[in-house]
Structures are given as C-alpha cells and as structure tokens.
C-alpha positions in Angstrom: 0.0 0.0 0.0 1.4 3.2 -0.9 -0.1 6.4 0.5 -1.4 9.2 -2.3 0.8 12.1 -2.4 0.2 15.6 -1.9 0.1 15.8 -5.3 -2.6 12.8 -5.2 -4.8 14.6 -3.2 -4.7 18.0 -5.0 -5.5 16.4 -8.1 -8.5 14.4 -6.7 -10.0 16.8 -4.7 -10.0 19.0 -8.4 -12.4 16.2 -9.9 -14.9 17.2 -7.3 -14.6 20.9 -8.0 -17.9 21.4 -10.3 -18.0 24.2 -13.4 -19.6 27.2 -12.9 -18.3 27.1 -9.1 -16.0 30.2 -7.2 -13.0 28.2 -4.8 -11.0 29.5 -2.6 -7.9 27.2 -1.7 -6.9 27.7 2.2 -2.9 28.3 2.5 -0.5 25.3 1.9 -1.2 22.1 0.6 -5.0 23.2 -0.9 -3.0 26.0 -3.3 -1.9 23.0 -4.9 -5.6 22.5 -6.2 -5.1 24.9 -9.0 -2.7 23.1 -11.4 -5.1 20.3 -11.3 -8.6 22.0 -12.5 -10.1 19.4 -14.8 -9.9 20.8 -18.3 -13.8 22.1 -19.9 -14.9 23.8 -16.5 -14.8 27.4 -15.7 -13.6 27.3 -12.3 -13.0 31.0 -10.5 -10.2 30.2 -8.2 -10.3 33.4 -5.3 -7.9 34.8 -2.9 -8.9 36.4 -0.1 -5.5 39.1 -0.5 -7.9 40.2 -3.7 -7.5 38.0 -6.5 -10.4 36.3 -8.4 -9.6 34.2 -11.4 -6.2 32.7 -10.4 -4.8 30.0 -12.8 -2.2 27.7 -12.1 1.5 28.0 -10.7 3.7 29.7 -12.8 6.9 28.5 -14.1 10.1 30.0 -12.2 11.0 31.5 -15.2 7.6 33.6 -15.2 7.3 34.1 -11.4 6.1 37.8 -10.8 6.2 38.4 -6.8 3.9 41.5 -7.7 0.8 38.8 -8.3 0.7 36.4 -4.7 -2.2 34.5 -3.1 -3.0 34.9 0.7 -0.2 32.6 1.1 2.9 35.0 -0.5 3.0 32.2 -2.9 3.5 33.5 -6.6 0.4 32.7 -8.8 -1.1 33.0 -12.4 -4.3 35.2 -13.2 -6.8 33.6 -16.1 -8.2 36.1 -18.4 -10.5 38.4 -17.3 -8.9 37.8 -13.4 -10.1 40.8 -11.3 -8.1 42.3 -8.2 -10.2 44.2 -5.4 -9.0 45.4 -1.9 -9.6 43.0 1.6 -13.0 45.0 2.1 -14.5 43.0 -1.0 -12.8 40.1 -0.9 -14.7 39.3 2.5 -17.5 41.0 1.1 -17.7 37.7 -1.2 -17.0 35.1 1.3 -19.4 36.4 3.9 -21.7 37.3 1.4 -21.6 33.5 0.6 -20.4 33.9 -2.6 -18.5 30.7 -2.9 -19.6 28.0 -3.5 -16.6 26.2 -2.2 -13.5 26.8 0.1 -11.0 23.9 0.5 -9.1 23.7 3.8 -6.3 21.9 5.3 -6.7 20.3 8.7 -5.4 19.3 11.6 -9.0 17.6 13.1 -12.2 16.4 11.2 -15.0 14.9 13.7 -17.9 13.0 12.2 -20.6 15.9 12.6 -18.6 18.3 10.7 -16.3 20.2 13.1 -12.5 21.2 11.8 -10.1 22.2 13.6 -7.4 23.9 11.8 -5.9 26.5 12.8 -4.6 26.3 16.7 -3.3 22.6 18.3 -2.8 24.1 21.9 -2.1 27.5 24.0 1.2 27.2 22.5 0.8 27.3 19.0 2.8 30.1 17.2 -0.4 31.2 15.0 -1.4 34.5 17.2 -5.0 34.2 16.2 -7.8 32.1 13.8 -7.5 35.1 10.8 -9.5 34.7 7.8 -10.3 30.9 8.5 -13.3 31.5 10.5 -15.0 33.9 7.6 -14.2 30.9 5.3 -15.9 28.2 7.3 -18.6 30.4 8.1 -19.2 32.1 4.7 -18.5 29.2 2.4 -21.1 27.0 0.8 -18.8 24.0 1.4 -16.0 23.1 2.9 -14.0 20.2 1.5 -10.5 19.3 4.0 -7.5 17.9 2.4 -5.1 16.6 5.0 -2.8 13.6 6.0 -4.6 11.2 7.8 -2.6 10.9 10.4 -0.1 13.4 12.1 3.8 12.7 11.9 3.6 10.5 15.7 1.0 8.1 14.1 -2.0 10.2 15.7 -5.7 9.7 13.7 -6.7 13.3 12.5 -10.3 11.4 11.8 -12.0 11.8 15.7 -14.8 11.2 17.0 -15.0 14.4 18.5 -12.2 17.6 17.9 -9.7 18.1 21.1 -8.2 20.9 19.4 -10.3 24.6 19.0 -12.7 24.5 16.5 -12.5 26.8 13.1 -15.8 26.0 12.8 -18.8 23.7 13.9 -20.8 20.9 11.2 -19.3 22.8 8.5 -16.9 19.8 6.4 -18.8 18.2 3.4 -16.0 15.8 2.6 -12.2 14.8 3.6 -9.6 13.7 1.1 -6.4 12.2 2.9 -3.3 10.4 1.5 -5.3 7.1 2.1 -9.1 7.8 1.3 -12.1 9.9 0.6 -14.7 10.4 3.0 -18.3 11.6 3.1 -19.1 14.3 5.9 -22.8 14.0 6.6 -25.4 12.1 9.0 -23.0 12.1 11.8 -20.8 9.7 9.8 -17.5 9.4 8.1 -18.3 7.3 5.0 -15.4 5.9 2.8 -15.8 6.6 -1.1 -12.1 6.0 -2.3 -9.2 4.4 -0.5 -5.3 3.7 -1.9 -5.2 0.2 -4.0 -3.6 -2.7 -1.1 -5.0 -0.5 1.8 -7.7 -3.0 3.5 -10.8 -1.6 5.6 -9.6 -3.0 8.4 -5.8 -1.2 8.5 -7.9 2.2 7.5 -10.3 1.7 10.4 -7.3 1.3 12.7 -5.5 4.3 11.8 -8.9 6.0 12.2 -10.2 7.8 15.8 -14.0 7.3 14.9 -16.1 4.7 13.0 -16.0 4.2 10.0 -18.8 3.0 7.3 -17.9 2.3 3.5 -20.1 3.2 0.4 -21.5 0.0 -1.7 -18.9 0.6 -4.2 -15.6 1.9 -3.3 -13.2 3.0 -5.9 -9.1 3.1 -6.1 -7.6 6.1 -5.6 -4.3 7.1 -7.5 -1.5 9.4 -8.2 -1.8 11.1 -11.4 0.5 10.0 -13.9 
C-alpha cells in the first residue's frame, strides 16, 4: 500500500470541483488545487489578498512576486482575473459567494467540526484570521489533510480536542489514504489507496468508520 501524495490529493479533490463554481484554496497544501482543475470547466479560483480568477503556478521562469495569493505564494491570473482590496474580498465570502472553500486540517469529527488552525495555548499562530470567515461564509468546505499526524495520531476523531475553526461545516475529507463523506454524523469511505484493507484504514482512524456500496481506487496522477 502506498499512501497518495500531496500531489494525489490536489489532483483528486479538483475532480470534485464542479463548473460554474468560485473556490477558494486555504494556504498550503489546498494552493496545490489549482494546477489540477479538470480541463472544460470554468472554475474561479479566489484569494482572499484580492484576486479572483487565479490560474495555475507559474513556471520559475515567469514568477512575478507582484501577483501572490493569501499565502505569498507566486500565482497566475486567467483572463478576465479581477483584483479588489480585503474590504470586497470578505464582502464575497461572507456574502456566501463561494460556492466552495477547500481547507487543510489538523481535526475532522464526524458531525462536521474542523479544527485547523490552533493545536494548543502554544501554538505560534497569534490568532484564527480569515479561517473563521471561510468556514462560516463558504457554501462547502472540503479538508484535504494527511490522515494521520507525523507521531502516528488519527486526524479522523470522534469528537475535535483541538479549537474549533468552525462547527458541522466539512462536506468531505480527502487524505493520502481515502475519501470520506461528511454527513449524517458519519464518516463514509468513497475512495481508498489500492492494497489498503478496511480494516488497517479503520485502525488508523479515531471514529467509526462505514464504506459506500462501491468503493473506488484512488491514484496518483500519472
């Protein structure tokens, strides 16, 4: 069994992304969502620094560090790409506006609660920021994550021990092992990694777990 990589789990949390739809990707590993937008759907990728209509990563050779994302990470604009100060930027996400935001995570319980942005009193972030507008203002929130930390730890609980971003709001989780539906109080599987057996996924899991009648591989991209 070989765990999907980040790359993996960009590319299959794009399939999911539907046309027509405004996305924001949350800072570090969902930024990695935009060079895998499935061709023949007009995605809107937004920024909450301003930006709406962000394309892929540029090449180094075409970096410009005048055009960032929220994450001071250098970025592409599609055609027609519009820039707008902070004031309208939240105007869109608590406007609900998007119809998706995808976040990472630290914690995923089965009723929906993330925790993502503080592990203990100690943390080094200062404060939640624009995370809370996103889970409150979003129409969805899908969480793309590792399933477990770097000690072995599930991230999948039954309940979140570290301070919540937001309450019932996750929709779906992607991991380096699986897919999982948010809803009903449940975590159910969709997709898990070829060799990986329910069993071994259910023990590196901190809640129950229930499977959908027809489960399919997941895969790097090629």
């Amino acid at each position: 069994m070989t765990p999907l990589s980040r790359n993996g789990i960009a590319a299959r949390v794009a399939l999911d992304i539907q046309d027509g739809w405004h996305v924001n990707l949350g800072i570090g590993m969902p930024e990695m969502v935009a060079n895998y937008l499935p061709e023949g759907r007009e995605i809107l990728l937004h920024s909450e620094n301003g930006i709406l209509g962000m394309g892929p990563s540029p090449a180094e050779e075409d970096v410009d560090w005048t055009l960032i994302n929220a994450g001071k990470k250098p970025v592409t604009a599609l055609p027609g790409a519009s820039y707008f100060d902070h004031a309208w930027s939240f105007g869109i996400i608590r406007g609900r506006h998007l119809e998706l935001c995808v976040l990472g995570g630290y914690q995923v319980a089965p009723n929906g609660d993330l925790a993502n942005w503080a592990r203990d009193a100690n943390d080094p972030l200062p404060a939640i920021g624009g995370a809370m507008d996103l889970a409150a203002g979003a129409q969805r929130i899908f969480v793309m994550m590792t399933h477990n930390d770097k000690s072995g730890a599930p991230k999948l609980l039954e309940s979140c021990s570290f301070p919540l971003t937001g309450a019932g709001i996750v929709k779906k989780v992607y991991t380096d092992l699986c897919v999982i539906d948010v809803a009903d109080n449940r975590f159910t599987v969709t997709d898990m990694v070829e060799g990986l057996t329910r069993e071994e996924l259910q023990n590196r899991t901190g809640a129950p777990l229930h499977f959908a009648d027809q489960v399919a591989v997941l895969k790097d991209p090629a």
